[in-house]
Each structure stands twice: as C-alpha cells, then as structure tokens.
C-alpha positions, 0 to 999 in steps of 0.5 A, a space after each residue: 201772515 194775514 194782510 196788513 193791518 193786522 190789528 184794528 184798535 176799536 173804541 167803545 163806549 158804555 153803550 156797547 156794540 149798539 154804538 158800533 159802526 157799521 164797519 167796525 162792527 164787520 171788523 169785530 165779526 171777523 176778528 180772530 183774536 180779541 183783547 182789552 180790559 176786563 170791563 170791555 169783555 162784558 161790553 161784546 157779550 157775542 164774541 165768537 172768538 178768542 179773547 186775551 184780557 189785557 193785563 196790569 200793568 198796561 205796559 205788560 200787554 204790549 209784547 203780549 199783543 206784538 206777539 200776535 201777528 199773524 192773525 186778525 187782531 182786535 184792541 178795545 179801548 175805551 171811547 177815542 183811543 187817541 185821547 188820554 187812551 191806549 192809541 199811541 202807547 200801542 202804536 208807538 210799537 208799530 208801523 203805520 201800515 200795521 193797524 187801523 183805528 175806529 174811535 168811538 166818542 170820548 168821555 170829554 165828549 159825552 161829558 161836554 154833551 151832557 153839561 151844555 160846555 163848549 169842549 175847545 173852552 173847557 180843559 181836559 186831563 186824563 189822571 186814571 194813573 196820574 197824581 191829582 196835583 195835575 190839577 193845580 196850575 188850572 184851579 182859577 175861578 171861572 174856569 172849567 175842567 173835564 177830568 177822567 178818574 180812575 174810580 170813586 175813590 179817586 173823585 173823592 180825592 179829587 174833592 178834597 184836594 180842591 177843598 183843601 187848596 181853597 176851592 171848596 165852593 166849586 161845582 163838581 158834576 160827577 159823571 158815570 158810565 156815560 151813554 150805557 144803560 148805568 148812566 149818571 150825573 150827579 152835582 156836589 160841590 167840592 167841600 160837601 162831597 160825600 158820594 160812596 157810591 160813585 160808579 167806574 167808568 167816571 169823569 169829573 166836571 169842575 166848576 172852578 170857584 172859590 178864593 184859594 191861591 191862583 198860580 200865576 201863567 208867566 215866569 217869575 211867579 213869587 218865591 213864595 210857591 217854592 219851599 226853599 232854604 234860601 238856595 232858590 233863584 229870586 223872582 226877578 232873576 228867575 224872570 230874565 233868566 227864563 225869558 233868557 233861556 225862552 223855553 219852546 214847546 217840546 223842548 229839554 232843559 237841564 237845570 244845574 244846580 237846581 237849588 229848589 228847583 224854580 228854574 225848571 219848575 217854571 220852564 215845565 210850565 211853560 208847555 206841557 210837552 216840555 221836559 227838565 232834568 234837574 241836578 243838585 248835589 244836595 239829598 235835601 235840596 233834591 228832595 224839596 225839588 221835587 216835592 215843589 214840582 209836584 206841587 205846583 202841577 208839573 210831577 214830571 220834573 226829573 230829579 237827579 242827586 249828583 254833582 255836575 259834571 260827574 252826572 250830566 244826563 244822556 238825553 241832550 238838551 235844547 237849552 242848559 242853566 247853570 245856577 250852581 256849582 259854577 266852574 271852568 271844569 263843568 263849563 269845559 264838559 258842557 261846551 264839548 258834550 252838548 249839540 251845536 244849537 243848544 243854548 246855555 245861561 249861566 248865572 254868577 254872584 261871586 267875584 270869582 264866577 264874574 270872572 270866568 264868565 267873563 272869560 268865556 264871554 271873550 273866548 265864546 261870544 254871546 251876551 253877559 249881562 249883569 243885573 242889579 237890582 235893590 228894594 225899598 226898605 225903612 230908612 228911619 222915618 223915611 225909605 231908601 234903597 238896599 242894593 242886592 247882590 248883582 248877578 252876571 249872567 252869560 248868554 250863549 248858543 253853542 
C-alpha cells in the first residue's frame, strides 16, 4: 500500500494549473490516479495519468474513490473543498491521517475581491443542490449575499424569486467563471433580468432592496407567515414556548403534534446546525408543514405523518414539544425512551390535559406555568378585554 495519505483533495480554480502551488502541483506530477468532474479535466490538460470522471449523482463517487486505496490518489475540486465543497462529504469516509488538502480561493472569495465587499459582513450560501427558498430568511434591505448556482438557468430563478417576494429592485452582480480566461461580471437588477447567456461556474451577488416582507430574526414571529387551518401555536404561546424549550446550536427537537409546524419552524431558525422532526397525524396538516418550511427557508425540516407514540423517531432529541395529542400513554414512552438530559414542554388547553399535567408536575418535578392572556376588542363605542383560552404549560429536564 502507498504511504498515507493516500488521497490529496486539490482545489482549483478557473485559472487552472497556472493557479497551483508549487507543492500541489509536484502533488498532481506524481499522482497515479486522478478523479473530478467533467469540467476539471479540461482544467489539467497535461495529465499523465489515469483519470475517473466523478459520476452523477455525487454520493455514487464515494465507494468508487474509497476503492482506490492503494495508489497516489487525486480529488479535484472546485475552489476551497471545505467551503459549500466536496471536502467534508468525502472525508467523513476516512481517517484523519488518510489524506491531505490544498484549497485553492473559493468562489466567495473571488467574488468579494471582485465587488469591493468585506466577506465577514456578506452572507454566503451554497445552493448548486439546494431549494432557492434558502434565501428567504436573509431577503432585508441593506444586506448583501454571495450565492453559488448551479447554472444560468438557476441565476434566473434566483431573480425571479427575489422579484416575486418584493425585492424586485436588488442589485444582482452576476459573476462567471472568475479568475479563468472566461471571465465575467455583469449587474441587473433582480426584477429586469433578462441573461441567456449566463456561463457555469457562476456565483450571484445580491444587493438587497426593495419593500417586500422581512422575516423577523426572534420567536413568536406573526402567525401570518404560517398557512394553517386554525391548528397552529399562537404567537405569543409559541414565543414563551421557544424561549421555554431554548433552542441550542446543533440541537434536535421532536415537535409532536405539529399542527402547522411553527414550533419546529421557528426553532430551525434559530441555528442553522439545528434539526426538527415533526410528527402530525393529519396527511393535511403534514403536508402544510412542510410546505411552511420550505417557505420560510428552513426545507430541512423532517416531516412524518403518524400518530405519536405509535411513531416516535430514532434519532434521540435534545429537546421534545408536545403541542398535540397530549396523553398519559405518550408521556409514559417518552419518559421511558428519551436520554436523561433531554428537556421536554408540554402544552395543554383542555380541563383534562391541565390534569395530567398537573400530575406529572407533582410526580416528575419541574415547572407548570399557565398563561393567560386577552385582547383588546370593540366594546360598543369603547373597548374591553376577550380573554383567551389559557394554557398549562409543563416544563421539565428528563
């Protein structure tokens, strides 16, 4: 077997082999295998040795790599392979002492170099595979994304998207093939794009502006951005429920009873590391939570249609809300199956639920807190208070 590392992932960019270091050049000399995309091979034009074009879909080129073990082995790969790259999908695969790495400039980078932005102030987001409503969460005036695209075709969807949520007046600098001889830079603004010609590899500037709708950064945003049939946490309960249930980065949260799925939404907004799995008996209902989180940005929300505690998930959560299908069976699963540490909310309305909760509280411990709350409403020519139904909510760490 050759000496470890036996695989060196190598970044480059437009610009070719001219772009190499010194060393990752000498790395490219003595390979014996080379492998990446289509594109990259025109990028090596003096390659000496083997090389094993990277199939579609990507995953399919992982146990083709790990099966060349053995030899000098290089990956190309666009740019930095750690940044929206193939790095960490390959490396995942191997140990540390398994390969080595030479990053070329990323896209982000070029592109900020281009434009005159300062890249710690400009959010980036890779969405060559990704839904475009990604973007939604960022779309404020004022605010500038860097956005890698598959093709043309995608930079147009992009535009439209923009267009059609209100920001039709944004700036978009359209960025091809940076730093190779194909170079280009063209600007638009996102309601007048009109580019058929746009070239791959491409990255998108955004210049936020217009008047559309902005989606609130904290808990409890208005019930408005979620589609519902009336089965949806209210604001101000969604609010203290988040701040209850406090949402760190990484974490996984199973939403039962999701309803429309705010209580998941919003905590997947939090971080972007953090996971939810949703559970609602409701096709319907089911259906609209995901449509909702892909909407508002966050498509990575897991949706299962079942009834809980027939269908708790596997993966065990740092944090459980229970907003429906409250009952002593489902609290008696989840106290034996979720890990000691896991903290676990539980809402109720009913008489009925109050009381097991209640009884829970006196068994289990932790914090019952019931929320009342009422709004202002035309009383004759004046105004008077409606009260709402309260809510019990029990608090607990497992």
């Amino acid at each position: 077997m050759a000496d470890l590392p036996w695989l060196t992932i190598l970044g480059i960019g437009e610009d070719g082999v001219e772009g190499l270091s010194q060393a990752a050049r000498a790395t490219l000399d003595g390979a014996e295998l080379v492998m990446g995309a289509a594109r990259h091979r025109a990028l090596v034009p003096g390659l000496r040795c083997e090389w094993i074009e990277w199939p579609v879909p990507f995953a399919d080129g992982i146990p083709l790599l790990l099966a060349q073990r053995g030899q000098r082995v290089v990956l190309l790969a666009s740019g930095d392979p750690f940044w929206f790259g193939a790095g960490s999908s390959v490396t995942r695969h191997l140990a540390r002492d398994e390969w080595v790495a030479h990053p070329a400039p990323s896209s982000f980078a070029l592109a900020a170099a281009r434009l005159g932005w300062a890249l710690q102030e400009t959010i980036c987001l890779g969405l060559h595979a990704a839904p475009i409503e990604r973007l939604r969460p960022h779309l404020a005036p004022g605010q500038r994304l860097l956005v890698l695209v598959r093709d043309g075709a995608a930079a147009g969807m992009l535009a439209g998207y923009c267009a059609a949520l209100g920001f039709g007046p944004s700036t978009l600098h359209i960025l091809e093939a940076l730093n190779g001889p194909r170079e280009r830079v063209r600007r638009t603004l996102a309601s007048d794009f009109a580019l058929d010609d746009v070239a791959h590899p491409v990255a998108v500037g955004i210049d936020v502006a217009g008047e559309g709708a902005v989606l609130p950064l904290v808990s409890g945003r208005d019930d408005a951005w979620f589609a519902s049939d009336g089965q949806l946490t209210k604001r101000a309960i969604r609010a203290l429920t988040l701040s209850t249930l406090a949402p760190r980065p990484g974490e996984l949260l199973w939403d039962i009873g999701a309803g429309s799925g705010s209580i998941g939404i919003e905590w997947l907004l939090a971080h972007p590391a953090n996971r939810a799995v949703a559970i609602e008996a409701d096709p319907v209902r089911a259906d609209r939570a995901r449509a909702n989180a892909l909407a508002l940005g966050v498509d990575r929300l897991r949706v299962e249609t079942g009834r809980a505690p027939a269908c708790l998930p596997v993966d065990a959560p740092d944090a459980v809300f229970v907003g429906g299908g409250l009952s002593q069976a489902l609290l008696d699963t989840l106290w034996t199956c979720i890990p000691g540490g896991t903290r676990l909310v539980a809402n109720a309305v009913t008489l009925e639920s109050e009381a097991l909760l209640a009884s829970w509280q006196a068994a289990r411990g932790g914090a019952l807190l019931r929320i009342e709350l009422a709004d202002a409403v035309p009383l004759g020519q004046r105004h008077g208070w409606r009260s709402r139904y309260p809510v019990v909510q029990w608090s607990v760490t497992r």
